[in-house]
N, C-alpha and C positions, 0 to 999 in steps of 0.2 A: 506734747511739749516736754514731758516730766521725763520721757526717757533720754532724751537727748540733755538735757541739763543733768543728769547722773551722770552719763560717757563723759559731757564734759570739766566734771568736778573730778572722776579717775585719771582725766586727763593731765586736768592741770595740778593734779598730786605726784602724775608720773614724770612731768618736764619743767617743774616750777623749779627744782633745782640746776638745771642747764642754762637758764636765764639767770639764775643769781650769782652763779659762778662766773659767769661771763662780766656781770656788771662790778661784780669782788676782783675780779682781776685789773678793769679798767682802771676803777676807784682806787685800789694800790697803788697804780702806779703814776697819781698824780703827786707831783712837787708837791712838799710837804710844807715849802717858804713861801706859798702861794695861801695856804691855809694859816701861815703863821702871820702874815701880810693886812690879811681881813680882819683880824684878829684887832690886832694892834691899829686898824682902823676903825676899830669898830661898829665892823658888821653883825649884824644877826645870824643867827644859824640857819635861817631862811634865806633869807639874802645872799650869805655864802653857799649855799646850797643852789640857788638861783643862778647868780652871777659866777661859780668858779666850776661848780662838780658837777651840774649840768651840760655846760657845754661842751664840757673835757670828757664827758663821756656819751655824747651826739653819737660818735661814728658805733660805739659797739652797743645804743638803741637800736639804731639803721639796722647792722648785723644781727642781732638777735630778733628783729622783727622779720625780716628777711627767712632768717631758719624757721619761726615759728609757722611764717604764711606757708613757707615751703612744706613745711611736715605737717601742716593740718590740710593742705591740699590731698596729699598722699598718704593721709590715714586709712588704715586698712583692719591691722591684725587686733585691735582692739577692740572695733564696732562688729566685725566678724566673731569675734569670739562672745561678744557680750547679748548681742540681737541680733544680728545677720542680717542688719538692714531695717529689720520689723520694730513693734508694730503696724505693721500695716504701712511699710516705707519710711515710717516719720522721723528713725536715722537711717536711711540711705546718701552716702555721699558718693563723691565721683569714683571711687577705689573701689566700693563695695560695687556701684552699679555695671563697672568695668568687667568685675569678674564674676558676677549674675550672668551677664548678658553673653558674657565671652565661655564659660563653665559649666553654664546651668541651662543655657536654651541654645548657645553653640552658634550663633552671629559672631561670629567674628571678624567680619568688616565694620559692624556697629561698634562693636567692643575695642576693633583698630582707633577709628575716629574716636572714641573717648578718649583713648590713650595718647592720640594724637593733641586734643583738647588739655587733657592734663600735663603734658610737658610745656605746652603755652603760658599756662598760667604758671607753669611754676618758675618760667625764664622772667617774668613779668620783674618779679620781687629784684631780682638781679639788675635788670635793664637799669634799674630804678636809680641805680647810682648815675646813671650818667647825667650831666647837669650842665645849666649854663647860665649867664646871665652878663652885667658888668658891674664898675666898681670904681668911680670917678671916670675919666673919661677912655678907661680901658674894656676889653671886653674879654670874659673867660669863659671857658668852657672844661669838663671833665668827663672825657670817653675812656672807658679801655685800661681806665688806671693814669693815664696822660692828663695834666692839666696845663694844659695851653691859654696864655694870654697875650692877646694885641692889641693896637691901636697906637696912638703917639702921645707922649706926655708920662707925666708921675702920677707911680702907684700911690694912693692912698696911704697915709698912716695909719696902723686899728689902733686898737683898748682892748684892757681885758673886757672892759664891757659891750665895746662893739667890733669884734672881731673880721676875721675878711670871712667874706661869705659862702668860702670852700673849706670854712674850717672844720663846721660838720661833717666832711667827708673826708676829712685827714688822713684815716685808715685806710680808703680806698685810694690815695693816689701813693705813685709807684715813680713818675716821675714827671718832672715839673719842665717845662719849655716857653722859655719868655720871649717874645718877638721882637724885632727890631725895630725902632722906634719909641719901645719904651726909658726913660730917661733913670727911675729910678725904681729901688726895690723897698716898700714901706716897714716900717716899722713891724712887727709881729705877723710879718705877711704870712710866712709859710710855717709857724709856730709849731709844734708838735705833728708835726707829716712825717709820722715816723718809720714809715716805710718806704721813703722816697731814697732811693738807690743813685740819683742822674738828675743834673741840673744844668741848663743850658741858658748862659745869660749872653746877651747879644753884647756886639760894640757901643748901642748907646748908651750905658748905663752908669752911671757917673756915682750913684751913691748907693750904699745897703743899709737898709737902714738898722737899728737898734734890736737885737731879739730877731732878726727876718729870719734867720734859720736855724734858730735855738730847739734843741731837743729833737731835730733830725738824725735820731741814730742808726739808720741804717743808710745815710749818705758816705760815700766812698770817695768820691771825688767830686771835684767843682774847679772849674775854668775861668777863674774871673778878667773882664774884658780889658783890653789893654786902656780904655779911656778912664775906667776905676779912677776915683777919687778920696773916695770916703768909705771907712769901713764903720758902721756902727757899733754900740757899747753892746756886747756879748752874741753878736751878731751867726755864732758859728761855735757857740756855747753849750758843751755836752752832744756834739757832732761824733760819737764816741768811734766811729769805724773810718772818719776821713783821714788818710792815708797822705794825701797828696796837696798844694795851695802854691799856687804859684804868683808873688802879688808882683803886679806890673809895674814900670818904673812911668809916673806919673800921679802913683798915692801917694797923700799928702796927710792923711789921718789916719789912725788904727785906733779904737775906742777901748776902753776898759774890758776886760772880759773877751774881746773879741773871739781868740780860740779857746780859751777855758774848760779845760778838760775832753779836749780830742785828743785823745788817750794816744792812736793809732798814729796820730804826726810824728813824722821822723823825720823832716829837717824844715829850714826856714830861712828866706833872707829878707832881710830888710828892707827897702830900695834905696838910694841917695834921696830920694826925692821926700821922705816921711818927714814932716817936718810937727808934727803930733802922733804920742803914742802914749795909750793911757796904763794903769796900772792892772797887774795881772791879767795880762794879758796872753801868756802862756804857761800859766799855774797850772799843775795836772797834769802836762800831758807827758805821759810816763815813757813813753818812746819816741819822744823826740830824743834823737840822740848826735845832733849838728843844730846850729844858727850863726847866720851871720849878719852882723845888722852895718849897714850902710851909710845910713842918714848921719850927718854932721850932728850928735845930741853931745851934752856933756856930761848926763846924769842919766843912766838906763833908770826906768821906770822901776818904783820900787813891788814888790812880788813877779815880775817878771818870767822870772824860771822858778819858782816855787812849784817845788815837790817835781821837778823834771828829773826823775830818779836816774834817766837812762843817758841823759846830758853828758855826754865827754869833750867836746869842741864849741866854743864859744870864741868868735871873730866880733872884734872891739872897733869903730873909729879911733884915730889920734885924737879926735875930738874929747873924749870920754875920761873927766878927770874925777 
């Protein structure tokens, strides 16, 4: 036992910083008004710890454990260098016995099948992301980077404290595809997926709710369905790469915040039909550089184009005294 708890105390001297760096970068880069929140709620440092920085750093636990299963599968150059297996086997792993068998006594269809055995296990850790489940009376799944949900009816609203249950694997989805029939999109659905690229919202969906797709930064574009109704408060907040938003004529709300800080928007209209539109609702976004607003209002919302540095063209109702 005592030689193999030494390999593994050199081990974990040699990789312990690749896991802390990984978890230091996550931890960075959570909102900092999320921590300033608890605060002023009066949480513990347990509890915030618990309830905020935990969760928010799920997908790159996943990720790191994942590397570490992978690279203790295919440990080699360390136990070879240190025992060679010995004594007497009691560190031989699957890398050393591959290349005994395959080097040393010249099997090498044994030594194939091992090799064969160790790429299995090490797709295992991978596979691992794939998931599914439901979520009120929807059903999702996540293959491939794809998270797919169907069934008929509204999505759930979460919490910071009870989030949707693919939040864990936030890092792993790439894009998001909601099925027809579902009616609405909940509140902090798709929170921090921040490498979701493509979003595909069907015609039933009437509302989005509040935060649904807040801190999606590497979202490009989004098609929202011509039956759109309601756009939630910051719903499309810190979207920092979306380019494109085409809102259909039949929206009747736009909430505070809703684009806030998508930097990358460069124009926008209004529809006649907006008959609510909340405040700063396009502060930030430095390249928008056209809006035209539609809706019969008589007061544009106040911070509205705040800090739209790139803003040259603004189209007014007669309404707007």
């Amino acid at each position: 036992i005592l030689p193999m708890w030494v390999i593994a105390f050199v081990a974990l001297w040699q990789y312990v910083g690749q896991s802390m760096m990984l978890y230091m970068a996550q931890i960075s880069g959570i909102d900092k008004s999320l921590y300033e929140a608890s605060y002023i709620d009066g949480c513990t440092k347990i509890q915030t710890f618990r309830h905020i920085t935990l969760p928010l750093i799920k997908p790159m636990v996943g990720t790191a454990m994942s590397l570490n299963a992978i690279g203790s599968l295919k440990f080699f150059d360390l136990i070879f260098n240190m025992t060679e297996g010995g004594p007497n086997h009691k560190t031989e792993v699957l890398a050393t016995h591959l290349y005994t068998q395959g080097f040393k006594y010249f099997k090498y269809g044994y030594a194939s099948a091992i090799g064969v055995v160790l790429l299995v296990l090490c797709l295992l850790p991978v596979s691992a992301h794939a998931a599914s489940g439901t979520t009120g009376d929807l059903t999702w799944s996540l293959s491939g980077g794809t998270l797919s949900i169907t069934g008929k009816g509204d999505m759930p609203d979460y919490s910071d404290g009870a989030m949707a249950p693919w939040f864990g694997s936030g890092a792993a989805i790439t894009r998001i595809s909601v099925g027809e029939g579902v009616s609405s999109i909940g509140e902090l659905a798709f929170y921090g997926c921040g490498r979701v690229t493509a979003v595909t919202l069907p015609s039933s969906v009437t509302t989005i709710g509040a935060r649904a797709f807040k801190d999606c930064t590497a979202l490009t574009g989004v098609r929202l369905p011509e039956g759109l109704t309601s756009i939630g408060e910051a719903a499309f907040e810190s979207c920092e790469k979306l380019t494109s938003v085409r809102l259909s004529e039949g929206l009747t709300a736009i909430g505070s915040y809703a684009f806030y800080r998508c930097s990358a928007l460069s124009s926008i209209t209004i529809p006649a039909s907006v008959r609510s539109m909340g405040m700063v609702v396009f502060a930030y976004c430095s390249g928008l550089t056209g809006a035209e607003i539609l809706c019969p209002i008589s007061k544009v919302p106040d911070w509205t184009f705040y800090k739209c540095t790139s803003l040259t063209a603004v189209s007014l109702p007669d309404t707007v005294t």
